[in-house]
Structure formats: structure tokens, C-alpha cells
DSSP file (Angstrom, degrees, kcal/mol; ACC not computed):
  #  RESIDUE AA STRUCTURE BP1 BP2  ACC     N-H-->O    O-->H-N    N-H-->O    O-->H-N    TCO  KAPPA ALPHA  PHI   PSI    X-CA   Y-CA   Z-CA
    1    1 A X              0   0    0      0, 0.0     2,-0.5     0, 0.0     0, 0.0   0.000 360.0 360.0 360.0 145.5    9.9  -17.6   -5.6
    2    2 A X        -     0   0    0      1,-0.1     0, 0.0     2,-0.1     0, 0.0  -0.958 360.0-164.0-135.0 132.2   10.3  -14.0   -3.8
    3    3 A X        +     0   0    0     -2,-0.5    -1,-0.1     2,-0.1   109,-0.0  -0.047  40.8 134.5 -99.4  19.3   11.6  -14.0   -0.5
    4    4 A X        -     0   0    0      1,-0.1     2,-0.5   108,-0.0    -2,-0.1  -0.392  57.8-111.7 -77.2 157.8   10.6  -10.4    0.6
    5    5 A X    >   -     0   0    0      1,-0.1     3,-0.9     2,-0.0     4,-0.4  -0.742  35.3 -93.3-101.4 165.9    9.2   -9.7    3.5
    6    6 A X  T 3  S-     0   0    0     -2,-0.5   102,-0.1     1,-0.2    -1,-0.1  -0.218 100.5 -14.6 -61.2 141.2    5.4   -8.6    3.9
    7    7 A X  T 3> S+     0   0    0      1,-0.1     4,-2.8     3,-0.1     5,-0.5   0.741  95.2 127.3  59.4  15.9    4.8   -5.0    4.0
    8    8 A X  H <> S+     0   0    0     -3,-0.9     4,-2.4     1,-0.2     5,-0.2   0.983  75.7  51.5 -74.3 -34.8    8.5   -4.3    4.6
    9    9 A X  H  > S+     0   0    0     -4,-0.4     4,-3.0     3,-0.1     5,-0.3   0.988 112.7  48.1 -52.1 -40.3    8.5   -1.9    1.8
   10   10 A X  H  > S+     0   0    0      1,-0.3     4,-2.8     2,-0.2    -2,-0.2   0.897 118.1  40.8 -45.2 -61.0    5.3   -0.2    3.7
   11   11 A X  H  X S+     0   0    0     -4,-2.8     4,-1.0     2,-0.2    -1,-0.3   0.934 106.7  67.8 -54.9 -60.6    7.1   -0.2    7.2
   12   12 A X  H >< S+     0   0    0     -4,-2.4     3,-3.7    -5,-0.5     4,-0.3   0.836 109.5  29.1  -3.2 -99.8   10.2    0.8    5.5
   13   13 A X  H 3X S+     0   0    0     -4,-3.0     4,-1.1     1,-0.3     5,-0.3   0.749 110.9  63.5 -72.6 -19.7    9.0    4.2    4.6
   14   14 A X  H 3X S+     0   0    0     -4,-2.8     4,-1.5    -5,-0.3    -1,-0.3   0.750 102.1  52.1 -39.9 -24.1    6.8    4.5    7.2
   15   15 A X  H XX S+     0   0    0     -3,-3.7     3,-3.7    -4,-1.0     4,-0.9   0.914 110.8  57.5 -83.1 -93.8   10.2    4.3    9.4
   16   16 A X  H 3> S+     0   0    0      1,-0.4     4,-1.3    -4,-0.3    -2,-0.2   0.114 103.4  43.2 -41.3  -6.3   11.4    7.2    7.1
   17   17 A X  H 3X S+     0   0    0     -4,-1.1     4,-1.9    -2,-0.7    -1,-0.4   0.670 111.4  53.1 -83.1 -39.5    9.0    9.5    7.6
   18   18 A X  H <X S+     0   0    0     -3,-3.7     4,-2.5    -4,-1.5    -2,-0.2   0.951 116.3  48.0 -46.3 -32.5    9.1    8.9   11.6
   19   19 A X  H >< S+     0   0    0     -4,-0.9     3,-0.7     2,-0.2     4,-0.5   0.947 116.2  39.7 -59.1 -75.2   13.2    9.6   10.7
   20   20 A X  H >X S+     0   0    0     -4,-1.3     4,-2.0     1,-0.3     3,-1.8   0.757 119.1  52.8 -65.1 -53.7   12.5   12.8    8.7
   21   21 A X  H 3X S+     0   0    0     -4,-1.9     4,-1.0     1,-0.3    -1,-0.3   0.874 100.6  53.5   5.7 -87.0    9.7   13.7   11.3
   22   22 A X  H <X S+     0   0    0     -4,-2.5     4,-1.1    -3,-0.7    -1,-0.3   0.790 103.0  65.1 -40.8 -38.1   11.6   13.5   14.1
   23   23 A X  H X> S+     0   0    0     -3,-1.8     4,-3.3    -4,-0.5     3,-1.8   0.976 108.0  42.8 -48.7 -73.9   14.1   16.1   12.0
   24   24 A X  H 3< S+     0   0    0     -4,-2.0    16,-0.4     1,-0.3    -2,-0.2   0.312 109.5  48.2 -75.3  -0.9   11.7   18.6   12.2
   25   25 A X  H 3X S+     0   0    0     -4,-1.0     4,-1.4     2,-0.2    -1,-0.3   0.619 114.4  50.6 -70.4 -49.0   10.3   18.4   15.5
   26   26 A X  H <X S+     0   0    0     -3,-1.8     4,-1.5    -4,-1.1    -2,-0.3   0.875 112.4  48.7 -98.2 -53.7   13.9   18.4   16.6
   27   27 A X  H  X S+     0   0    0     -4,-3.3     4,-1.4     2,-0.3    -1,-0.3   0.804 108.1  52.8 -40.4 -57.2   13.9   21.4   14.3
   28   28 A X  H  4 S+     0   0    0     -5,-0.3    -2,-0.3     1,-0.2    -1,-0.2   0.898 113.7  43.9 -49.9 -62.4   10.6   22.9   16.1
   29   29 A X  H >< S+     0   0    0     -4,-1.4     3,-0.8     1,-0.2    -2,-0.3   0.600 103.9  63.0 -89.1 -19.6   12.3   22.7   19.5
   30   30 A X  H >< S+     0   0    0     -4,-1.5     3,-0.8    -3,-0.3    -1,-0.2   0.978 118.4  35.6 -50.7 -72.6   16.0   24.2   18.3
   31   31 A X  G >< S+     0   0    0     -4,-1.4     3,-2.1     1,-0.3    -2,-0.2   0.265  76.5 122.9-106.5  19.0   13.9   27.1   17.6
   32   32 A X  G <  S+     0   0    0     -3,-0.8    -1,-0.3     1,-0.3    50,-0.2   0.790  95.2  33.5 -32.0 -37.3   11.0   27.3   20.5
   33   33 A X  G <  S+     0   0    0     -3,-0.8     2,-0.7    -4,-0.1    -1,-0.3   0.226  89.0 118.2-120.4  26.3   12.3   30.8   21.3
   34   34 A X    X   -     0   0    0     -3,-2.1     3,-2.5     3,-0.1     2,-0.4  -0.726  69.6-119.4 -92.5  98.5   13.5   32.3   17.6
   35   35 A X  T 3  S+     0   0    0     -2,-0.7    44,-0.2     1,-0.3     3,-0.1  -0.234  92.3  11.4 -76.3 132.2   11.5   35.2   16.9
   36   36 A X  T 3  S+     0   0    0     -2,-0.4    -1,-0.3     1,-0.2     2,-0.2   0.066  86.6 146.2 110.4 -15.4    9.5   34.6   13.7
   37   37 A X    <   -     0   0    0     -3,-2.5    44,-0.6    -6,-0.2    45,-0.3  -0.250  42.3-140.5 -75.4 112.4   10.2   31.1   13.4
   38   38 A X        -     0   0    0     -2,-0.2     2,-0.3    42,-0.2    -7,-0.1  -0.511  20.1-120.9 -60.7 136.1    7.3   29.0   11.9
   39   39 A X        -     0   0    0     -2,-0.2    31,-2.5    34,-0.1     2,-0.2  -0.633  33.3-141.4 -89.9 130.4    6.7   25.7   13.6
   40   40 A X        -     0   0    0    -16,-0.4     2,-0.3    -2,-0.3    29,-0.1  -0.411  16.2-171.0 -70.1 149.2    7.1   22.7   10.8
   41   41 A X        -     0   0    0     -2,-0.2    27,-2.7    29,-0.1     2,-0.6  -0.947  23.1-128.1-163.6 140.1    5.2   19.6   10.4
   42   42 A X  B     -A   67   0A   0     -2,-0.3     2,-0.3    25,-0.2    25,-0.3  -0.856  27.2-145.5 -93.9 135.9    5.9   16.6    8.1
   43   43 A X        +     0   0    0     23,-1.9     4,-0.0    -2,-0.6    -2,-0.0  -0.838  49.0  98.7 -52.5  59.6    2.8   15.8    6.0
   44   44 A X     >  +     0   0    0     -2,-0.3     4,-1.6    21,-0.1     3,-0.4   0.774  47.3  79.3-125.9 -82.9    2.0   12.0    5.1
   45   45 A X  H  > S+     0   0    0      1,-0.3     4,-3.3     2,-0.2     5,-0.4   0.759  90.9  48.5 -66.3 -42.4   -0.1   10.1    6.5
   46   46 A X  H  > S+     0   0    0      1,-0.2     4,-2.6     2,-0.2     3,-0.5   0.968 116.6  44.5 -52.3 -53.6   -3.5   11.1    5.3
   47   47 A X  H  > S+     0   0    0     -3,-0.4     4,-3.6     2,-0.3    -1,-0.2   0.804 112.1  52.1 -59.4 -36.1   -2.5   11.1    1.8
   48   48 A X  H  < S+     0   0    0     -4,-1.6     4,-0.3     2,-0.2    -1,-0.2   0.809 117.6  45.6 -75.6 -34.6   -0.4    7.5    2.2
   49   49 A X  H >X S+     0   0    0     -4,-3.3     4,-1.0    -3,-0.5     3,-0.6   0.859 110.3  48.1 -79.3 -37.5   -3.7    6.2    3.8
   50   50 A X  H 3< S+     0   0    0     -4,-2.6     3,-0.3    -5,-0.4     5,-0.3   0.932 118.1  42.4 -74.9 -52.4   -5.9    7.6    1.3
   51   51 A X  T 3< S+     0   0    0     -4,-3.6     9,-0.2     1,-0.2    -2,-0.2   0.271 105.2  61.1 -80.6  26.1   -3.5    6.0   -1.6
   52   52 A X  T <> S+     0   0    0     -3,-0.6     4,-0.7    -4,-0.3     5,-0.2   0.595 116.6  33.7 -97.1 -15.5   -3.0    2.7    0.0
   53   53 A X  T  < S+     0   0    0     -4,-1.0    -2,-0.1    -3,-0.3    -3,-0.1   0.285 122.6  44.7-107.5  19.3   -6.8    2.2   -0.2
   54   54 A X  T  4 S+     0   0    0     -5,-0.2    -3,-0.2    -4,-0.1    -2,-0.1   0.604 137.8   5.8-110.0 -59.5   -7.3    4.0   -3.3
   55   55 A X  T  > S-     0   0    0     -5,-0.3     4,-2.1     1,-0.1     5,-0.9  -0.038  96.4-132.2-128.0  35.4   -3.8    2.2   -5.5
   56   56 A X  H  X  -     0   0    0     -4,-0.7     4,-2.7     2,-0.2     3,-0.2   0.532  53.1 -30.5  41.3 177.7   -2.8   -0.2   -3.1
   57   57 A X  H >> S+     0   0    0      1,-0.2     3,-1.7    -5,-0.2     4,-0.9   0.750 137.6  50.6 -35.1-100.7    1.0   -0.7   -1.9
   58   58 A X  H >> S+     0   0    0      1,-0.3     4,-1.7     2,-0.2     3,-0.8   0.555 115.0  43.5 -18.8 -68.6    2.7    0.3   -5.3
   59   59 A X  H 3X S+     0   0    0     -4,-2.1     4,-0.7     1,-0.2    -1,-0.3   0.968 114.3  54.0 -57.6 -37.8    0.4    3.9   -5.5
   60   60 A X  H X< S+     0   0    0     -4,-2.7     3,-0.8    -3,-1.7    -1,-0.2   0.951 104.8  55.8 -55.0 -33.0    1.3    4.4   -1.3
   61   61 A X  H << S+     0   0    0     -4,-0.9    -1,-0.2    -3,-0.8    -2,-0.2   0.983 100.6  59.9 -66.7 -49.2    5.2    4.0   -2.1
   62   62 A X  H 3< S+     0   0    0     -4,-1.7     2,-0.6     2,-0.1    -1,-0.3   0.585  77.6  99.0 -45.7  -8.8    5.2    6.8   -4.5
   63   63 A X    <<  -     0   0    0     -3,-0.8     2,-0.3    -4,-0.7   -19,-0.0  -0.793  64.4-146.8-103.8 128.3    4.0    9.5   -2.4
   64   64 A X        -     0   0    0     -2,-0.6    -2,-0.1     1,-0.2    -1,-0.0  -0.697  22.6-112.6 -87.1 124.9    6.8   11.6   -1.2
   65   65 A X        -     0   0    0     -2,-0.3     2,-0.3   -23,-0.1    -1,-0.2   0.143  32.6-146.8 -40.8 177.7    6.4   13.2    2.6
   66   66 A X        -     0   0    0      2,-0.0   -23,-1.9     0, 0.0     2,-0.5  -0.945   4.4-142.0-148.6 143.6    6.0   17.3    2.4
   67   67 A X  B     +A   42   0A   0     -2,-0.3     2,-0.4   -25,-0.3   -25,-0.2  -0.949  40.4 160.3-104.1 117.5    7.4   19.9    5.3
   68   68 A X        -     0   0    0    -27,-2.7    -2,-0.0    -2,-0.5     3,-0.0  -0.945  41.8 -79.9-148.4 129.9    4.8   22.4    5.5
   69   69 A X        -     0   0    0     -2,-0.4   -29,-0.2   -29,-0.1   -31,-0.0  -0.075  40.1-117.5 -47.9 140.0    3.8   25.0    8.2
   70   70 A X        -     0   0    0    -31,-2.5   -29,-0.1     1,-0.1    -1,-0.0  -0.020  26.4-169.9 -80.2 178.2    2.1   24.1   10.7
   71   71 A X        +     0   0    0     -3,-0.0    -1,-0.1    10,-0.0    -2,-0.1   0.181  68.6  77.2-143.3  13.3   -1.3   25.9   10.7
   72   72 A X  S    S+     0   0    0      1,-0.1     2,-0.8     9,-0.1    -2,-0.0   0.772  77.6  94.6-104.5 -21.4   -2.8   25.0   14.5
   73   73 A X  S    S-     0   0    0      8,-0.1    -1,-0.1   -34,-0.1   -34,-0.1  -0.615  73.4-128.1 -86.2 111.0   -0.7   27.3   16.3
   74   74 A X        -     0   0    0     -2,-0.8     2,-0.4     1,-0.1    -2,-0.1   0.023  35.8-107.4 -39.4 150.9   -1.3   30.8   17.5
   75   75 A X        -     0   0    0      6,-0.1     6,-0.2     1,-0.1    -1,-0.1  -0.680  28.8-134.9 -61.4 114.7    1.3   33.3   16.5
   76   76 A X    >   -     0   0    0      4,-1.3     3,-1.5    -2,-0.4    -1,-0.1  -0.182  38.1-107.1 -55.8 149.2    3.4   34.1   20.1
   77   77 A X  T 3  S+     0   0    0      1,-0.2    -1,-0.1     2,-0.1    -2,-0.0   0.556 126.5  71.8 -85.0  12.3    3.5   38.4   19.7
   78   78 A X  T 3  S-     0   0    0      2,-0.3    -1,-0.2   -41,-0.0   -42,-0.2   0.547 122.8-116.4-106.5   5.7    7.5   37.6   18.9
   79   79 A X  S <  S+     0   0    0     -3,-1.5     2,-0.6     1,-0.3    -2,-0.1   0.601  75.3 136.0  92.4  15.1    5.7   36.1   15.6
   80   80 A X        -     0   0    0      1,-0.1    -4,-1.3   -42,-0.1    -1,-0.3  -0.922  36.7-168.6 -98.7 118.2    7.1   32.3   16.7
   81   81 A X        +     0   0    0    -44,-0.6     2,-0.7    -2,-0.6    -8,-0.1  -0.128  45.1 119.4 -64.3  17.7    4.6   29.7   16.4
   82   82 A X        -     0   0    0    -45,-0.3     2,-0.7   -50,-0.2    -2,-0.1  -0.811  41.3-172.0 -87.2 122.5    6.2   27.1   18.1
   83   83 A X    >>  -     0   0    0     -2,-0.7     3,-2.4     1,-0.1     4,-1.4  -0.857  16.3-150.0-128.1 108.3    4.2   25.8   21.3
   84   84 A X  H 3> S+     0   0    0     -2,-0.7     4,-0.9     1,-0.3     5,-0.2   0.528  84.4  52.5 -76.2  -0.8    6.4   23.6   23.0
   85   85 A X  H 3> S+     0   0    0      2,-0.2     4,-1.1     3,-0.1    -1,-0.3   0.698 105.7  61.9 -85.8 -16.8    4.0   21.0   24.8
   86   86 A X  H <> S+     0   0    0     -3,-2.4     4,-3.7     2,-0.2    -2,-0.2   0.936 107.0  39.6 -60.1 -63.2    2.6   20.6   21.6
   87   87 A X  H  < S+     0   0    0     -4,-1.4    -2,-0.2     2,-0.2    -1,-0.2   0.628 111.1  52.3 -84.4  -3.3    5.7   19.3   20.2
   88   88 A X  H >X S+     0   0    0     -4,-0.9     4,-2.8     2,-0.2     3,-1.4   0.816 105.8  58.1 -58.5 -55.6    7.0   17.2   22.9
   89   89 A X  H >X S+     0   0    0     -4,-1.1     3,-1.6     1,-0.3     4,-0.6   0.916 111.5  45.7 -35.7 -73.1    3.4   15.6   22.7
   90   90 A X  H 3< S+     0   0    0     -4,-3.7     4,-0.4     1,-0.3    -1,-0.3   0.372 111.3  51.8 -74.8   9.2    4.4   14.8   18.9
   91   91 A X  H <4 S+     0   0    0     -3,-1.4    -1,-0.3     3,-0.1    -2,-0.2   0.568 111.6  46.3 -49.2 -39.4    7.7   13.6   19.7
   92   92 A X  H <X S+     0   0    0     -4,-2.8     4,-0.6    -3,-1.6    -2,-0.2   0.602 109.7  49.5 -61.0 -43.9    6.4   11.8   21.7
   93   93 A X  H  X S+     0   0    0     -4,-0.6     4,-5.1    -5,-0.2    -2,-0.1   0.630 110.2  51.0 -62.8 -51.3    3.7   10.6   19.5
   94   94 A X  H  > S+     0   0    0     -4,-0.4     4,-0.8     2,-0.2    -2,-0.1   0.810 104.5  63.5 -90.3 -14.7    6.3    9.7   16.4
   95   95 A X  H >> S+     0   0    0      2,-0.2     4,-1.9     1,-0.1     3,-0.6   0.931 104.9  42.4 -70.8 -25.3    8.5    7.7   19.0
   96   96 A X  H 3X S+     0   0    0     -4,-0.6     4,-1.5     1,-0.2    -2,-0.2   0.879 117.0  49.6 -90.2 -35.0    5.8    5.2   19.7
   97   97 A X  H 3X S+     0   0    0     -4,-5.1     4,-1.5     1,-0.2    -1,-0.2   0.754 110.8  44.9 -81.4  12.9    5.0    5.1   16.1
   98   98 A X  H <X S+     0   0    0     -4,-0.8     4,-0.7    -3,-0.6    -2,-0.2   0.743 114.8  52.8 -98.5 -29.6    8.3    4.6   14.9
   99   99 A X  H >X S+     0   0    0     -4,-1.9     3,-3.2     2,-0.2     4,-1.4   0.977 106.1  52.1 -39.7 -91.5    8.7    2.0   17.8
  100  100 A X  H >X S+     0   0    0     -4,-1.5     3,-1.6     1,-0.3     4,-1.5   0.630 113.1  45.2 -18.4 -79.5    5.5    0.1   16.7
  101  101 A X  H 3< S+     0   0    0     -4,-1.5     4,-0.5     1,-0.3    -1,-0.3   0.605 108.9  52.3 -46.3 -17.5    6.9   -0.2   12.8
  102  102 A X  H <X S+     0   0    0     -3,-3.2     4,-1.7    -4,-0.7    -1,-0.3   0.758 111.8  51.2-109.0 -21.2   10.3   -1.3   13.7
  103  103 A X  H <X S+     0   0    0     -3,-1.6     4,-2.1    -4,-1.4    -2,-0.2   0.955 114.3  45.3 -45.4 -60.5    8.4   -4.3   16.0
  104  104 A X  H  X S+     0   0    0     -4,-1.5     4,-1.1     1,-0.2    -2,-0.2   0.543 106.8  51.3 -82.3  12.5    6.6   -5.2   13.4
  105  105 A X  H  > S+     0   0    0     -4,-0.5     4,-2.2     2,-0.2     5,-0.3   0.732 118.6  41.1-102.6 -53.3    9.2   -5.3   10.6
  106  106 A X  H  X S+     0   0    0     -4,-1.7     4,-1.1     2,-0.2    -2,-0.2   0.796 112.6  56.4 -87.1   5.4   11.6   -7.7   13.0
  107  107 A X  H  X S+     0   0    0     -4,-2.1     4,-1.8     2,-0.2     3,-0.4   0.957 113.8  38.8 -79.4 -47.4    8.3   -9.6   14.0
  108  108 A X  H  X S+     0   0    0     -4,-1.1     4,-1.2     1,-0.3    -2,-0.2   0.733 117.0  53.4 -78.0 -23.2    7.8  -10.2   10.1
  109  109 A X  H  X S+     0   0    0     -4,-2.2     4,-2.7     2,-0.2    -1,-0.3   0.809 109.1  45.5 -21.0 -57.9   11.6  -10.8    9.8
  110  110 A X  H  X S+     0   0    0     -4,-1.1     4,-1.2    -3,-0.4    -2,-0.2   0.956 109.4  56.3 -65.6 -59.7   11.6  -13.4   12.4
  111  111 A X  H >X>S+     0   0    0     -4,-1.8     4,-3.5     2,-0.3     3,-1.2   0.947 112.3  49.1 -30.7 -78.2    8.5  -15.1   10.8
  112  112 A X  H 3<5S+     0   0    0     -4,-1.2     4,-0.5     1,-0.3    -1,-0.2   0.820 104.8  47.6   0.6 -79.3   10.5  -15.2    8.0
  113  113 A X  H 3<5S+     0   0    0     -4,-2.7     6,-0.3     1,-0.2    -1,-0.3   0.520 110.1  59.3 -97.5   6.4   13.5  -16.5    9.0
  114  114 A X  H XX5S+     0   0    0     -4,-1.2     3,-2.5    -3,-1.2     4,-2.1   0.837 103.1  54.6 -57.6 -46.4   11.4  -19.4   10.9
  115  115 A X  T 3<5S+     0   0    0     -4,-3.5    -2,-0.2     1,-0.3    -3,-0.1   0.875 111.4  43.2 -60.0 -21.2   10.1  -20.2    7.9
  116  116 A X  T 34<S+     0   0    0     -5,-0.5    -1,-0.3    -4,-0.5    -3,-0.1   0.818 118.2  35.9 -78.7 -32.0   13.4  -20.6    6.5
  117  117 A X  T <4 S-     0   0    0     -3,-2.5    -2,-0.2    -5,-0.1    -1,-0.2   0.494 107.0-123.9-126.1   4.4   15.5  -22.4    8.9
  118  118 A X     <        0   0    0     -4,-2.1    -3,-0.1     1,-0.1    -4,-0.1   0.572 360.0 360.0  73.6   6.7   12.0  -24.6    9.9
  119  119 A X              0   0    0     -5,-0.3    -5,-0.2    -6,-0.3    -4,-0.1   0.602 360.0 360.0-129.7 360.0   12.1  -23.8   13.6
């Protein structure tokens, strides 16, 4: 009998890309005024959505995030692509989903440990 809970690995690394995310945003905004500095962006989700309905849970865990330059932002003439409402917006963005997953991981926790203790 296997006592995991559902989707925790899934939430799980979803939480660890918000983490590593959140790095690189943090990272983004460190360097708003740093001339040359390319603006960063963690890479995921399409690909984790495209192999959870492609190889189910087991293919989605395998895929490792990627940090790759961002490509939506004009070049600043001090050759910094960083545009800083932009990346408050996704800061913004990756707290509410890193919120969301860490709800549902103690709602399926809790579910859990009703089922367990019967109330």
C-alpha cells in the first residue's frame, strides 16, 4: 500500500522551479541598471506541459528547468535588456503561482492525513 501523496512529486518541482525562478528575477532586478546585462528567464513550463500530456507524470519529472535569455526585450542603448515592470509583473506572477502549488500540496496533505486519523 503506498502512502504518497497525489501529485506531490508534480507540485514538488513545480515549487522548484518557482524557487529557481524567483533566483533569476531577483537576479534581473540586481542588475536593472548594469550595462550589458541580459535579462534571464527560467524555461519550463511549456515543455513540462507538453511532456505531462505526451509521457505522463514519470516523462514531466525528468525535464530539467533551463536559464536562457530572455528574447522579448528591447536592448536599452547601455546594451541592458532588463525592463523593470516587466519583471516585477513576473515576480509577481511566480508568487501567485508558487502560492497556488504550496495550497494545493497541504490541501492534499491534509486530505491525506484525514484519511489517516479518520476525521
Amino acid at each position: 500500500m503506498s502512502l504518497n501523496v497525489p501529485q506531490a512529486d508534480l507540485l514538488t518541482r513545480l515549487l522548484d522551479v518557482a524557487a529557481l525562478r524567483h533566483q533569476v528575477i531577483s537576479q534581473n532586478l540586481a542588475n536593472v541598471n548594469t550595462p550589458g546585462y541580459r535579462q534571464l528567464e527560467v524555461s519550463f513550463e511549456d515543455a513540462f506541459s507538453r511532456a505531462l500530456g505526451k509521457q505522463g507524470e514519470s516523462g514531466a519529472l525528468r525535464l530539467v528547468p533551463r536559464i536562457v535569455e530572455g528574447q522579448e526585450n528591447p536592448m536599452r542603448q547601455d546594451g541592458n535588456t532588463v525592463d523593470l515592470d516587466r519583471e516585477i509583473g513576473s515576480l509577481n506572477k511566480n508568487s501567485v503561482l508558487f502560492g497556488t502549488a504550496i495550497q494545493l500540496l497541504i490541501s492534499r496533505i491534509n486530505m491525506m492525513r484525514s484519511a489517516i486519523t479518520g476525521r
